[in-house]
FIVO-237128 format. One record per residue (C-alpha): residue in three letters; x, y, z. Coordinates in steps of 0.02 Angstrom, whole numbers, padded with zeros to 5 digits, always signed. Layout:
! FIVO-237128
ALAXYZ...
! end
This chain:
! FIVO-237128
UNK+06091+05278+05372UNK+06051+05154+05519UNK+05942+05002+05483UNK+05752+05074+05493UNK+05636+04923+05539UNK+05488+05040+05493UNK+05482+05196+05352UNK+05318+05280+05331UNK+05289+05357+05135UNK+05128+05452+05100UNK+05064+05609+05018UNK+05062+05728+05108UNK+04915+05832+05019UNK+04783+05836+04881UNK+04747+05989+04785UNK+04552+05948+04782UNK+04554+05965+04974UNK+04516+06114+05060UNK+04663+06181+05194UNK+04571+06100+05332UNK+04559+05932+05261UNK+04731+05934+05210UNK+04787+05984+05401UNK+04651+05844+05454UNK+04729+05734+05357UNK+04909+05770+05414UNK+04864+05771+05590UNK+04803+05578+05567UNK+04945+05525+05489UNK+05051+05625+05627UNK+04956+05538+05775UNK+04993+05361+05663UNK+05155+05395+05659UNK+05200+05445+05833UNK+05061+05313+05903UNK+05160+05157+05793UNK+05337+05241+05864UNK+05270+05184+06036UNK+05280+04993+05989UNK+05405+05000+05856UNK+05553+05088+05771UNK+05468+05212+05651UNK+05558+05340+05536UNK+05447+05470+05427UNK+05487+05629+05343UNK+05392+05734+05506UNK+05529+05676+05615UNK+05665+05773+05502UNK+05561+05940+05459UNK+05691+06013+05579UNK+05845+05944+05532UNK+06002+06039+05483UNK+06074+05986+05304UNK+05937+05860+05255UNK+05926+05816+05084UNK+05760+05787+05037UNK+05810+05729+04850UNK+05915+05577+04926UNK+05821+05557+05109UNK+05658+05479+05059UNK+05748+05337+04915UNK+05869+05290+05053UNK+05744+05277+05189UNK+05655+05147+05066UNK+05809+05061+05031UNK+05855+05043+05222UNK+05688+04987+05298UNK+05643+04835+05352UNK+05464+04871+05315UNK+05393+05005+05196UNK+05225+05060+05243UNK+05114+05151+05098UNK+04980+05245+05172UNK+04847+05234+05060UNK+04753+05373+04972UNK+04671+05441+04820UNK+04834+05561+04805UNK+04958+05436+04847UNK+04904+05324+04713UNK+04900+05439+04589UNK+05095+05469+04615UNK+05121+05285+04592UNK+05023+05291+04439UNK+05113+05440+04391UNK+04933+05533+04361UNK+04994+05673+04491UNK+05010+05851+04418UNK+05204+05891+04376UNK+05208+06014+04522UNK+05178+05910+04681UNK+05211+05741+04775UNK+05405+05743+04707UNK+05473+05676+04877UNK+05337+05544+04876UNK+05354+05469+04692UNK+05548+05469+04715UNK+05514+05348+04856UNK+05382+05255+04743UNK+05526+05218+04614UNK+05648+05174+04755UNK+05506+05040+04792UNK+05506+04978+04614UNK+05674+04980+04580UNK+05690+04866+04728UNK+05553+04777+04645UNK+05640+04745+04480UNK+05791+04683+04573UNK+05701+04567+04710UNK+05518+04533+04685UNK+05539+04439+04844UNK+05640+04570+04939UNK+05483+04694+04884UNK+05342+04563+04941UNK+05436+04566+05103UNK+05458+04755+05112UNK+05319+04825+05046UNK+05161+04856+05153UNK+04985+04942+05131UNK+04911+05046+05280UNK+04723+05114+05265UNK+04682+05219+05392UNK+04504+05252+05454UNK+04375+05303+05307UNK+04509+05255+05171UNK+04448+05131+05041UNK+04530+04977+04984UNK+04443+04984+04815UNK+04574+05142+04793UNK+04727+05005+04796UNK+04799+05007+04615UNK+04774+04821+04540UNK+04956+04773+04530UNK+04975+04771+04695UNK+04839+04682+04771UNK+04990+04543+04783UNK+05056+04678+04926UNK+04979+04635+05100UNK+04873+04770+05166UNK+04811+04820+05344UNK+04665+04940+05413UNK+04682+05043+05530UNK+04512+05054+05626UNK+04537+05199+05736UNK+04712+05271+05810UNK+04743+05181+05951UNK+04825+05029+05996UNK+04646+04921+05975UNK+04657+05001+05791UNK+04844+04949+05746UNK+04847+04784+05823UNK+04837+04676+05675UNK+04971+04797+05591UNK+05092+04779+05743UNK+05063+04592+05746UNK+05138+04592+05557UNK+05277+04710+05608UNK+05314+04641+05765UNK+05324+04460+05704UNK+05182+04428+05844UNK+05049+04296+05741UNK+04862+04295+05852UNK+04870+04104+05804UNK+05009+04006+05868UNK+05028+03785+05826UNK+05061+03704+05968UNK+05241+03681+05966UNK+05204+03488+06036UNK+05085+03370+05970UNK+04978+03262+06060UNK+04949+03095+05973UNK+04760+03036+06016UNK+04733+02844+06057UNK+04646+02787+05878UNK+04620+02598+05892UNK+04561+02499+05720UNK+04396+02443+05734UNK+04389+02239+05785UNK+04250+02177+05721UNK+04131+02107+05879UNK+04187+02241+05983UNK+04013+02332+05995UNK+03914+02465+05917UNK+04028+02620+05886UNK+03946+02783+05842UNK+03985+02816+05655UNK+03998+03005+05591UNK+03866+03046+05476UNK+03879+03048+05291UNK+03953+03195+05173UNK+04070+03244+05308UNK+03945+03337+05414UNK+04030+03330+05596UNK+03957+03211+05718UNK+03896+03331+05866UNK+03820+03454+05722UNK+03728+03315+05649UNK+03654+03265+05817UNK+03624+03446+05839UNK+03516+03441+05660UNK+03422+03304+05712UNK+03371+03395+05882UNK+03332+03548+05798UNK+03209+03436+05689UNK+03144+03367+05830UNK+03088+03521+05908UNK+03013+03602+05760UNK+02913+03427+05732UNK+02843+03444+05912UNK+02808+03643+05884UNK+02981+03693+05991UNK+03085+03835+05908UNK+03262+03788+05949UNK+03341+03923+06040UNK+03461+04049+05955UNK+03619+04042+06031UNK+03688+04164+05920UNK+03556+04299+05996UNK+03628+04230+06186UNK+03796+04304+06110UNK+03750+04459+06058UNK+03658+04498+06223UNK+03805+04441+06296UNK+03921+04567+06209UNK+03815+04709+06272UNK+03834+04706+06439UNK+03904+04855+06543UNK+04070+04856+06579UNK+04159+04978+06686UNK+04236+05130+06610UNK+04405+05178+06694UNK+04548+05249+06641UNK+04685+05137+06602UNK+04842+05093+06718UNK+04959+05158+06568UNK+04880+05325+06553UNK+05016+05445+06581UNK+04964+05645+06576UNK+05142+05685+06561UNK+05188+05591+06429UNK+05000+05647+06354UNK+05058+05832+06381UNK+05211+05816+06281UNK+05107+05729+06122UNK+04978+05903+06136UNK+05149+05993+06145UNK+05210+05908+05984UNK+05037+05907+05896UNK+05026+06073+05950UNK+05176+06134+05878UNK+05167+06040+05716UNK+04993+06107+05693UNK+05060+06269+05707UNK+05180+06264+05574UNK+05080+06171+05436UNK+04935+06291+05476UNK+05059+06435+05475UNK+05134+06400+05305UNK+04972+06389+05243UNK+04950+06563+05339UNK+05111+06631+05253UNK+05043+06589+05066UNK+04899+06700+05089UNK+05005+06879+05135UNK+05061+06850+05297UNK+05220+06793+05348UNK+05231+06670+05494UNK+05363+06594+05600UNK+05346+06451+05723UNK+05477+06401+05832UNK+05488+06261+05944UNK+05601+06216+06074UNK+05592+06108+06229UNK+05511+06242+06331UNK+05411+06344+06212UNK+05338+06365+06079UNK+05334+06537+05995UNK+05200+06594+05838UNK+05230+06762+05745UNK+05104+06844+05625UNK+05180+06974+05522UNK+05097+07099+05396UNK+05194+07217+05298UNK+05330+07221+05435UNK+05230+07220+05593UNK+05180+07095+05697UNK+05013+07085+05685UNK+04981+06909+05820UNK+05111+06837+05932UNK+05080+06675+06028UNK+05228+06601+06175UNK+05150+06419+06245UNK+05276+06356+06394UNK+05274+06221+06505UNK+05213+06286+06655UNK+05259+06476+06652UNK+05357+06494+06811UNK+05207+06439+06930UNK+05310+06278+06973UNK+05208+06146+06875UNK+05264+06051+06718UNK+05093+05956+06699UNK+05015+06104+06615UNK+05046+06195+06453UNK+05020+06396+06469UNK+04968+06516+06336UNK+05018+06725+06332UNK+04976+06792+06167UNK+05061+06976+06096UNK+05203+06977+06224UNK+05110+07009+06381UNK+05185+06950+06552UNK+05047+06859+06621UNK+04963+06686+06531UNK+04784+06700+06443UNK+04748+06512+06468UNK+04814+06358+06538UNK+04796+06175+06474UNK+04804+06018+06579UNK+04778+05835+06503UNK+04649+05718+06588UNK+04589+05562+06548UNK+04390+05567+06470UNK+04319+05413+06542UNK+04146+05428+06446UNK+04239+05458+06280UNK+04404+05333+06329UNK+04524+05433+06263UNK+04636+05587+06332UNK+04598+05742+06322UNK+04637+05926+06363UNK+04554+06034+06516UNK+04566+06206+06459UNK+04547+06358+06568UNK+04532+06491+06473UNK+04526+06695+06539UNK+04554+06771+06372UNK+04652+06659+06231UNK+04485+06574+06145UNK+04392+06723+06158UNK+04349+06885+06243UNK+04274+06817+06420UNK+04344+06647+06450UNK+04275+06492+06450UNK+04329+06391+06628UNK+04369+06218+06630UNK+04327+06152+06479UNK+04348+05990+06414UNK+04376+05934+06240UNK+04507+05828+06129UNK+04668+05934+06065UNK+04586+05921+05898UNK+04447+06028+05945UNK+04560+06132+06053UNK+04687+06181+05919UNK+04526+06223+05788UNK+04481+06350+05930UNK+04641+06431+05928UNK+04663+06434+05764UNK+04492+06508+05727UNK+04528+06634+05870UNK+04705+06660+05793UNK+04632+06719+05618UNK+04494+06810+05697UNK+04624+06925+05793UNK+04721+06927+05615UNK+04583+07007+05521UNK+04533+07138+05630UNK+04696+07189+05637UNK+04721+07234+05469UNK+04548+07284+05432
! end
């Protein structure tokens, strides 16, 4: 296996969360993972669901051995496979990479300082981290976006916010001759010479019935100033379209195994043009779902939806930028795929877009078999 700068380990559920928190919960650490891949070389078991021949007993210890950095996304499940407090029946792929971490820590306590990194994304708690390895430096994630990850790719990218000056300047710093005049002394205990004049004014204007002025409060006015909402320079919707394309599709197939444990066999394929969803129950298909890039109308900026094999498309999805919210997000116009009289030109995030269709997708499910 190549060198791998970056391997992400995590669990992947927790059997105290309900299907959608699992899926919310996969879709952050998706959106991490392909968000971090923009800035650095990132390898995670998502990026191998597809893969012909993987071995997932050997895949995950060697992925630990061959990083560079090893980056533990913290949770309440994840920490109870390093305790070993999981139930006997889940998490194996993740506590065979735990071991491959502390085997490397029983041969190289140094090589495993070095390797070993702690990632907490938004509303995880650092309390969680077990106590052994507050010695590991750990990072959090405020939001997923490059604001949120900076201090994490400034570790991984070897890029410090504080830099010495490489040359130093050595100030003039003659003796003191005695004769040579009154020289202005610091103050006593240490107190800096400017903040002790700065006391002594502050004094002076409460003695004379003057509040000093907060400059702190100057700040914070400061800080909350308007400033122009625009999208950004290095907003691309085509590269934006193929991340709803991958979300999409990855959505699909968690959600549809899910789908498949409950009665209903479903199959999601993906391929560079489509995407293809099949419902099955007790032989017949029961929902069928094709999303293409642009459906023969000679655009590839839009994704197009046709649901139980008919010719024509039932939506279409375009990414724009939401300046109020400062994020992408997906224009949807809908005739018939979210629901029975179409919704046109609405705008929401792919999150809320995918919930739709899924919620649409089981709707259609049960009355069929009802």
């Amino acid at each position: 296996m190549d060198q791998l700068p970056v391997f992400i380990t995590w669990a992947h559920a927790d059997y105290r969360a309900s299907a959608l928190q699992t899926q919310a919960w996969k879709t952050m650490v998706y959106d991490f993972a392909h968000l971090l891949g923009n800035y650095v070389h990132v390898d995670a078991d998502l990026f191998h669901y597809t893969d012909a021949g993987m071995n997932w007993t050997e895949y995950g210890p060697r992925a630990v051995e061959a990083a560079g950095t090893v980056l533990m996304i913290s949770s309440k499940a994840f920490w109870e496979r390093w305790k070993g407090e999981n139930r006997p029946d889940e998490g194996a792929g993740a506590v065979r990479e735990m071991d491959a971490l502390k085997g490397i820590f029983n041969r190289d306590q140094q090589e495993f300082q070095r390797k070993a990194v702690i990632v907490l994304l938004p509303e995880e708690l650092d309390a969680l981290i077990p106590n052994e390895l507050h010695r590991v430096a750990w990072f959090k994630v405020t939001s997923i976006d490059l604001a949120g990850v900076e201090t994490l790719l400034r570790r991984l990218l070897g890029e410090p916010l504080h830099v010495q000056a490489d040359e130093k300047i050595r100030p003039d710093l003659p003796p003191y001759q005695p004769g040579s005049g009154s020289r202005k002394d610091g103050p006593a205990f240490g107190i800096p010479a400017d903040r002790a004049d700065l006391l002594n004014e502050q004094r002076a204007q409460r003695r004379s019935g003057q509040e000093p002025h907060d400059v702190g409060q100057v700040v914070k006015e400061a800080l909350q100033v308007r400033l122009p909402k625009v999208q950004p320079e290095t907003f691309s919707k085509f590269q934006e379209l193929l991340n709803v394309y991958e979300y999409l599709a990855t959505s699909l197939r968690d959600a549809g195994d899910l789908l498949a444990r409950s009665g209903f066999p479903t199959s999601v394929r993906r391929t560079d043009e489509r995407i293809t969803l099949r419902v099955e129950r007790l032989g017949s298909i029961v929902y069928a779902l094709d999303i293409m890039f642009g459906s023969g109308l000679g655009r590839n900026d839009q994704l197009t939806f046709s649901f139980n094999g008919g010719s024509g498309y039932n939506a279409r999805l375009e990414v724009v930028y939401n300046i109020e919210a400062q994020r992408s997000a997906v224009k949807v116009f809908d005739l018939s795929l979210l629901s029975n009289f179409g919704r046109s030109d609405e705008v929401i995030s792919k999150e809320e877009f995918f919930q739709k269709l899924w919620d649409r997708i089981i709707e259609t499910v049960e009355r069929q078999v009802r």
